[in-house]
ZAGU-365967 format. One record per residue: residue in one letter; x, y, z of N, C-alpha, C, CB in turn. Coordinates in pm, whole numbers, plus 32768, in hexadecimal, padded with zeros to 4 digits. Glycine has a CB too. Example, Ala and Ser with C-alpha at 12.3 -4.5 7.8 and 13.67 -1.06 7.14 Angstrom:
BEGIN
A 8527 7DC7 830C 84CE 7E3E 830C 8528 7EB6 830C 846B 7E41 8389
S 8505 7F1F 82C4 8557 7F96 82CA 850A 8003 8313 8580 7FC4 823C
//
This chain:
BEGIN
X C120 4417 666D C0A2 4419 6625 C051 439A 6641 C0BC 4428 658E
X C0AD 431F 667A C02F 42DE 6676 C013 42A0 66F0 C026 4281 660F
X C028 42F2 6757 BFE2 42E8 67E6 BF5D 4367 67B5 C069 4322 688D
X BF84 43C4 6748 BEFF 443D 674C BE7A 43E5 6717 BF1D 44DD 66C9
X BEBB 4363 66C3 BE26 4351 6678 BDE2 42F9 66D8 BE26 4305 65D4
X BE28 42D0 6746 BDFE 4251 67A0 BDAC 42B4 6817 BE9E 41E2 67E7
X BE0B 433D 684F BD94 4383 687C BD18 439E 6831 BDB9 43EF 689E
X BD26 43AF 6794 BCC3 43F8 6767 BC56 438A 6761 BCE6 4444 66E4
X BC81 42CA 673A BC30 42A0 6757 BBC6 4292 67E1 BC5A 4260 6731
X BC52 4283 6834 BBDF 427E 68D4 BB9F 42D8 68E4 BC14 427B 6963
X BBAD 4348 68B2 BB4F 43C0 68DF BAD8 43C9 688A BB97 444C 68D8
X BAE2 437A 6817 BA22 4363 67E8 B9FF 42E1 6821 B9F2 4354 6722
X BA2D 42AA 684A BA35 4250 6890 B9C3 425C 6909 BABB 424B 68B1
X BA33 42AC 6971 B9DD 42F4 69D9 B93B 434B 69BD BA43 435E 6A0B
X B976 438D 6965 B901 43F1 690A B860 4389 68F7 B95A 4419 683D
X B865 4312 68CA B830 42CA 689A B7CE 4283 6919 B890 4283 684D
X B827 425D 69A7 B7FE 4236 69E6 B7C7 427F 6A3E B833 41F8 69F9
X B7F3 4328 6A38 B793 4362 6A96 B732 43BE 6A61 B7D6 43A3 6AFA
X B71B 43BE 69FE B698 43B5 6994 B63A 433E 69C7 B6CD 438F 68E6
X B676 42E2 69C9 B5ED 4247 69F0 B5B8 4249 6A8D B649 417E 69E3
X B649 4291 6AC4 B60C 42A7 6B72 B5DE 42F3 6B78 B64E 42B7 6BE6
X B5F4 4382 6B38 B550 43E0 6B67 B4FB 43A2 6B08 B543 44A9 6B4B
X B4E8 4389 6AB9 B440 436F 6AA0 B426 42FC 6AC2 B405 437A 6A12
X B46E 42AA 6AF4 B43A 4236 6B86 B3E3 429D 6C01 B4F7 41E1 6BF0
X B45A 42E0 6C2F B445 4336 6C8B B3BE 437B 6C90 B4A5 4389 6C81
X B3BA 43F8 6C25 B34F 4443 6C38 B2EE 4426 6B9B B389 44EA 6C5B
X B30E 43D3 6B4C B2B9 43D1 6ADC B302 4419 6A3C B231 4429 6B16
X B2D6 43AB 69E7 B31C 43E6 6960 B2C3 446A 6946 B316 436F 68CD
X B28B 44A9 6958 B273 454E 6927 B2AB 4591 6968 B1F6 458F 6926
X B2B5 457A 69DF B2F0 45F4 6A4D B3A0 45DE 6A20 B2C4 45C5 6B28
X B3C2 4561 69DD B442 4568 69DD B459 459E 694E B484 44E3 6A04
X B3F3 4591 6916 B418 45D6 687F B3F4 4677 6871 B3BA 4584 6800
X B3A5 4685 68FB B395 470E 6907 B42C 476B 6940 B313 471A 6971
X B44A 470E 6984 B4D3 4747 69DD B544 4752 6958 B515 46BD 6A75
X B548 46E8 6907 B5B9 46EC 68A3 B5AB 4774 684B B5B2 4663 683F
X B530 4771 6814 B516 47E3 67B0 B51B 4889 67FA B473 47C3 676D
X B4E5 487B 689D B54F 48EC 68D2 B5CD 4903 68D1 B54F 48F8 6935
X B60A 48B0 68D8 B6D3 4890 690C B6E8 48E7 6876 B738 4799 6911
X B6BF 487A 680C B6EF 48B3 6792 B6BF 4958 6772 B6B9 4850 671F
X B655 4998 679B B60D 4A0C 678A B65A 4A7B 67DF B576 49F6 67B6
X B68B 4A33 684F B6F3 4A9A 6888 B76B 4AB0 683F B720 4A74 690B
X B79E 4A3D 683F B838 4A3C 67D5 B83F 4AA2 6761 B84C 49A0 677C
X B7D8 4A89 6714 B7AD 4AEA 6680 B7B2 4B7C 66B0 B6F8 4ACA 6638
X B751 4BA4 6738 B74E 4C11 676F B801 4C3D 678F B6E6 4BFD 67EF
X B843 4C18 67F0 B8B3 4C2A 680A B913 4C48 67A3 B8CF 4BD3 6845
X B91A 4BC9 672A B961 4BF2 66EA B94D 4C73 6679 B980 4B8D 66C9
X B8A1 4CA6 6683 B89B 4D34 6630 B8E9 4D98 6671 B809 4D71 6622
X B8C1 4D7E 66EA B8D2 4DEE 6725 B95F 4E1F 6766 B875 4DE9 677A
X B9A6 4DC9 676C BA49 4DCB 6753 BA9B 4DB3 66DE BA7D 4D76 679D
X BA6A 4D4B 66BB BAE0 4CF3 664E BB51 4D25 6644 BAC2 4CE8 65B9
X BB8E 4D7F 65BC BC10 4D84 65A0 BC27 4E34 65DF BC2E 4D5B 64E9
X BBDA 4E61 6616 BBE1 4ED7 6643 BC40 4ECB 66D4 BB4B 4F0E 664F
X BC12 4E6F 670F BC37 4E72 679C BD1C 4E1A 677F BB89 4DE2 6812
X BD06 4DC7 6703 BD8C 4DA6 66D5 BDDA 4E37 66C7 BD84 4D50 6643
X BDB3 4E77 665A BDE6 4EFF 662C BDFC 4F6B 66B1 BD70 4F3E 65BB
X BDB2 4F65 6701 BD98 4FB9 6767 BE5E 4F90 67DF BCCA 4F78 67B9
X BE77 4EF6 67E9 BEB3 4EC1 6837 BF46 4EC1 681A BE7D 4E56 6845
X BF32 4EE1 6760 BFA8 4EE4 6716 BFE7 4FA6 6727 BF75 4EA4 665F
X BF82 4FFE 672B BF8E 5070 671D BFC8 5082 67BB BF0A 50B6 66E5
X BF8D 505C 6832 BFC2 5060 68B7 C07D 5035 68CF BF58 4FF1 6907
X C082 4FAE 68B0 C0F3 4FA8 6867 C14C 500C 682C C0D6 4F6F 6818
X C13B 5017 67C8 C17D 508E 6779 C191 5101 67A4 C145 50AE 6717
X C139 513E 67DF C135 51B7 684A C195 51AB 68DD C090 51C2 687B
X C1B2 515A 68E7 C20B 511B 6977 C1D0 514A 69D8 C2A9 5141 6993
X C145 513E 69E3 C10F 51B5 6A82 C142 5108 6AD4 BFFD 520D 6A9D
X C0FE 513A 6B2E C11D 510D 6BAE C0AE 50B8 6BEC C13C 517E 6C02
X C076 503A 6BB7 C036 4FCE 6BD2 C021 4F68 6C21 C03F 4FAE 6B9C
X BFD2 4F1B 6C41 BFCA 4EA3 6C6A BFB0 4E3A 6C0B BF78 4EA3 6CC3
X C00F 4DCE 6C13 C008 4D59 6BC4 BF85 4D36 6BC7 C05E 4CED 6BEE
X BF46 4D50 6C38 BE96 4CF0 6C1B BE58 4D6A 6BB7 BE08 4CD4 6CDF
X BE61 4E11 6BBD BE4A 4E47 6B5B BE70 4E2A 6AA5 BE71 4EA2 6B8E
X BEFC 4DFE 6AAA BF06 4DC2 6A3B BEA5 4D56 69E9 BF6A 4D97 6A51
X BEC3 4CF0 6A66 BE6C 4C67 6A11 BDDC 4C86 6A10 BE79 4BC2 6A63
X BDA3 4CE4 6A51 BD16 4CC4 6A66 BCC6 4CC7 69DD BCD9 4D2B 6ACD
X BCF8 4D1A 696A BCCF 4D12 6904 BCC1 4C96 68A6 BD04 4D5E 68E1
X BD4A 4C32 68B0 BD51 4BB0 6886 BCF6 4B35 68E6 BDEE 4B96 6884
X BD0C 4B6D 6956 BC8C 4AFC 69C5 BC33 4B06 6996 BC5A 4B13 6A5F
X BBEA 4B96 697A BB77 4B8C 6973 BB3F 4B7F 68E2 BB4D 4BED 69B7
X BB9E 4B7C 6865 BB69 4B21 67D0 BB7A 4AA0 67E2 BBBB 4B3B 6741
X BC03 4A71 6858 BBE6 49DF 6853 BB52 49A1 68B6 BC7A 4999 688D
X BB30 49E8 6930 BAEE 49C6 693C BA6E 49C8 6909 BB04 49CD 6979
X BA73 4A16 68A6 B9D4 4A1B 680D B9DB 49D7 67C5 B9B5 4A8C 679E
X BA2F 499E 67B7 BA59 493D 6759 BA3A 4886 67AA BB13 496B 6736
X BA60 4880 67F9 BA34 482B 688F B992 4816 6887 BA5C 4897 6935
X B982 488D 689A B8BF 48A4 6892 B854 483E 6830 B89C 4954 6840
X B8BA 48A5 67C3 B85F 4866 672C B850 47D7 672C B8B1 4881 668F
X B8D8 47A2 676D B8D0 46F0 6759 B88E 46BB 679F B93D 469D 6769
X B7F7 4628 6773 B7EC 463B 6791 B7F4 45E5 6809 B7C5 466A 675C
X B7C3 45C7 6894 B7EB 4569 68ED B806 45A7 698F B86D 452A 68AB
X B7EC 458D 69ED B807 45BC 6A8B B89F 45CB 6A85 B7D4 4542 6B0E
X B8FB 457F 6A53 B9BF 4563 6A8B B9E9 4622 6A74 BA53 44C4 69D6
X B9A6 460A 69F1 BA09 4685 69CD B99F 4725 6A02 BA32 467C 68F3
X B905 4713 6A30 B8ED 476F 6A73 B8FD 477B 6B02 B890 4783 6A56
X B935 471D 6B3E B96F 4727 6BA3 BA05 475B 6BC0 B95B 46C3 6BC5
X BA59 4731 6B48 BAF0 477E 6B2C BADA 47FA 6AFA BB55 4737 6AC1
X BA7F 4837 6AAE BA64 48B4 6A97 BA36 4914 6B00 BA14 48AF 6A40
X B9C5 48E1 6B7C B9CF 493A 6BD4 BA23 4929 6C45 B964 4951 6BF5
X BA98 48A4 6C45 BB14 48F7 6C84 BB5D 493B 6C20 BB7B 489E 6CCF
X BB7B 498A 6BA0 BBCD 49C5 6B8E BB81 4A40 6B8F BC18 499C 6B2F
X BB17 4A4C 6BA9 BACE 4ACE 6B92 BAE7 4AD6 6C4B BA0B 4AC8 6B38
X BAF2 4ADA 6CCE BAE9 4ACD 6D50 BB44 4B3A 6D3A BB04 4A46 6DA4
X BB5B 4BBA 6D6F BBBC 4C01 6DB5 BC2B 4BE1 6DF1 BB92 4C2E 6DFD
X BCA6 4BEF 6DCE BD20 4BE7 6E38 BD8F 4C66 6E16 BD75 4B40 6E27
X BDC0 4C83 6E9C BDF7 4CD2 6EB7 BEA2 4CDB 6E7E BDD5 4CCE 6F31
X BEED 4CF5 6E49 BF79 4D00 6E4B BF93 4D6E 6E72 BFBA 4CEA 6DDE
X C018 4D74 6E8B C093 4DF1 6EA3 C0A3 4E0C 6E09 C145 4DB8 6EFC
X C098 4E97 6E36 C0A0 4F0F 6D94 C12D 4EE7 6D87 C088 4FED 6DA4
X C167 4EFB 6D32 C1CF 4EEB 6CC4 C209 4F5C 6D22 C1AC 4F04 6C09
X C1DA 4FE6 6D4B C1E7 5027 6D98 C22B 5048 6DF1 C1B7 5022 6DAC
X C1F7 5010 6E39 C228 5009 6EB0 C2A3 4FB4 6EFA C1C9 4FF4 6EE0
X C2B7 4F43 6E65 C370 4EFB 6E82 C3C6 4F58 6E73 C3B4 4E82 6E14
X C3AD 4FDF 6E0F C40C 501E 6DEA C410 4FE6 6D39 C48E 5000 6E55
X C3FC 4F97 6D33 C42E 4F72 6C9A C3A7 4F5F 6C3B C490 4ED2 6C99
X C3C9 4FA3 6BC4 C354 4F52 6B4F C39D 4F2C 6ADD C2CE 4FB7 6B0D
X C35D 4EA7 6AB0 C3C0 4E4B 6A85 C3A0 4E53 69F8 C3BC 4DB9 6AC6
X C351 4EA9 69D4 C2FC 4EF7 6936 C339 4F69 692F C244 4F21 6933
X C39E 4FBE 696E C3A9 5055 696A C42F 5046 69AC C32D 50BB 69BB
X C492 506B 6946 C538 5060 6970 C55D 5128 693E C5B0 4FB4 68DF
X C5B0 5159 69A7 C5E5 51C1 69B2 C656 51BA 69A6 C5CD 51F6 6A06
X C6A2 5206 690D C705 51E3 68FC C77D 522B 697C C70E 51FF 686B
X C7CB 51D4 698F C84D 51FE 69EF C8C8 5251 69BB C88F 517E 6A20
X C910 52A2 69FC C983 52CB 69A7 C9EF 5298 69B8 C9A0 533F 69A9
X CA40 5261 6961 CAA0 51F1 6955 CAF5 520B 69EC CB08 51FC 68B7
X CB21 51B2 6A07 CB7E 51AD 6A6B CC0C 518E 6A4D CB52 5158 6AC2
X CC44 5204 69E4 CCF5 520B 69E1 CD41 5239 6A68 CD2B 5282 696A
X CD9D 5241 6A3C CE17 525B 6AAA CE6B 5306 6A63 CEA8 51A4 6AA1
X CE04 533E 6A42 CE40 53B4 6A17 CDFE 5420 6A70 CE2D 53CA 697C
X CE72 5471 6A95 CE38 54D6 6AE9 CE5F 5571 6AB1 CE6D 54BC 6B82
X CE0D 55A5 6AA0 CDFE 5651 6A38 CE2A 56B3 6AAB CD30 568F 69F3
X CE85 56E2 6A57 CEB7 574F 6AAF CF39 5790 6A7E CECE 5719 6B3C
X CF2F 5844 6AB7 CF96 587A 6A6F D012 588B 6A91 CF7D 58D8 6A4F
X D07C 587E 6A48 D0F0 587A 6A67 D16A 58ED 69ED D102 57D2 6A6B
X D1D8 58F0 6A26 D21F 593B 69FE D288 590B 69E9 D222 5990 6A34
X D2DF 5906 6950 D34E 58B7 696B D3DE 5946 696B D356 5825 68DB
X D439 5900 69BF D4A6 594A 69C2 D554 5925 6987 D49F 595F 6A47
X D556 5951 6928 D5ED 5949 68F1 D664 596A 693D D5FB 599A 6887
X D6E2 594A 68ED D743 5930 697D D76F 59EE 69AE D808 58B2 6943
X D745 5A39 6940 D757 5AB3 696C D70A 5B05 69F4 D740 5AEE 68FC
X D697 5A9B 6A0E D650 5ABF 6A80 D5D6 5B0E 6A63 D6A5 5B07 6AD8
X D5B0 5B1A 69B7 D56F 5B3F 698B D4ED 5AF7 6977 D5A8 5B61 6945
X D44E 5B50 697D D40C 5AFD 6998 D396 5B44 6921 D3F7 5AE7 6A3D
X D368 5AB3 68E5 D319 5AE3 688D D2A1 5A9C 689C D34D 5AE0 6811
X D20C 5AA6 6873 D1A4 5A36 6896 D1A0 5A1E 67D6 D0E9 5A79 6905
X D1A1 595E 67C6 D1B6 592E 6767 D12E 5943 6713 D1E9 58B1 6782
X D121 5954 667C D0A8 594C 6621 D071 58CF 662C D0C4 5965 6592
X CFFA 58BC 6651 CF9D 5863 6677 CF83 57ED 65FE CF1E 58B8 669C
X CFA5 5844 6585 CF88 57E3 6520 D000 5786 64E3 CF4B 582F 64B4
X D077 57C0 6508 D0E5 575F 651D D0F5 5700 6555 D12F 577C 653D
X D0AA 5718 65E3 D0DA 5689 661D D073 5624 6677 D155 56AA 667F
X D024 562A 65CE CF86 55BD 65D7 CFB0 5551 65CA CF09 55C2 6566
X CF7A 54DB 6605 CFB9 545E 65D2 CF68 5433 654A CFB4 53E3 6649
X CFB8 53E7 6518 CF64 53BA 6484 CEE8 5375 64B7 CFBE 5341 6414
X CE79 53A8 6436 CDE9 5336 6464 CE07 52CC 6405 CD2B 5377 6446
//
């Protein structure tokens, strides 16, 4: 926890200083114009997903289909990166549109395995089913009642 608050300081930190370089850069309106977009997108994003796109990732899950991990997270990338947005400052709209960037994984699919969706197995004893006949010393042969010779559960 307390390397998080030392990032969390440097990162208003950063926030702070590249706020003063664009409006060095291009001027304090254009940079207060750019902020009040960043944040106007974020608000947008997060209507228009929020806890739907969570619920949506949890139900995929549960269903065990057959996914790609970047399908999974994309729902959590993309509230964290609305969340990224709203704040305000260049650091974190620059970490927001790399988590919003496209990348490709291997479907869950296609290893063979999904690590959300287990198929139960059937035990692996050492008992093998099959019928038999027992014979007494008279040479007599009878097939035994099945319910006699169950082993105890």
């Amino acid at each position: 926890m307390r390397y998080m608050s030392w990032a969390l300081l440097i990162l208003a930190a950063l926030e702070v200083i590249s706020i003063i370089l664009m409006s060095n850069l291009i001027g304090g309106g254009w940079t207060l114009l750019l902020i009040i977009l960043s944040i106007a997108c974020g608000v947008f994003m997060l209507r228009n997903i929020g806890l739907s796109g969570l619920f949506l990732t949890v139900a995929t899950i549960r269903t065990g289909s057959n996914v790609s991990l970047y399908q999974l997270l994309w729902p959590l990338r993309y509230v964290l990166a609305a969340i990224m947005l709203i704040s305000p400052g260049f650091v974190s709209d620059i970490f927001a549109a790399l988590l919003l960037l496209p990348f490709s994984g291997k479907p869950l699919a296609s290893t063979g395995s999904n690590p959300f969706f287990h198929t139960p197995q059937p035990d692996q004893n050492d008992i093998i089913e099959g019928e038999f006949t027992v014979e007494n010393n008279n040479g007599q042969s009878h097939r035994p009642n099945r319910q006699q010779h169950l082993p105890p559960r």
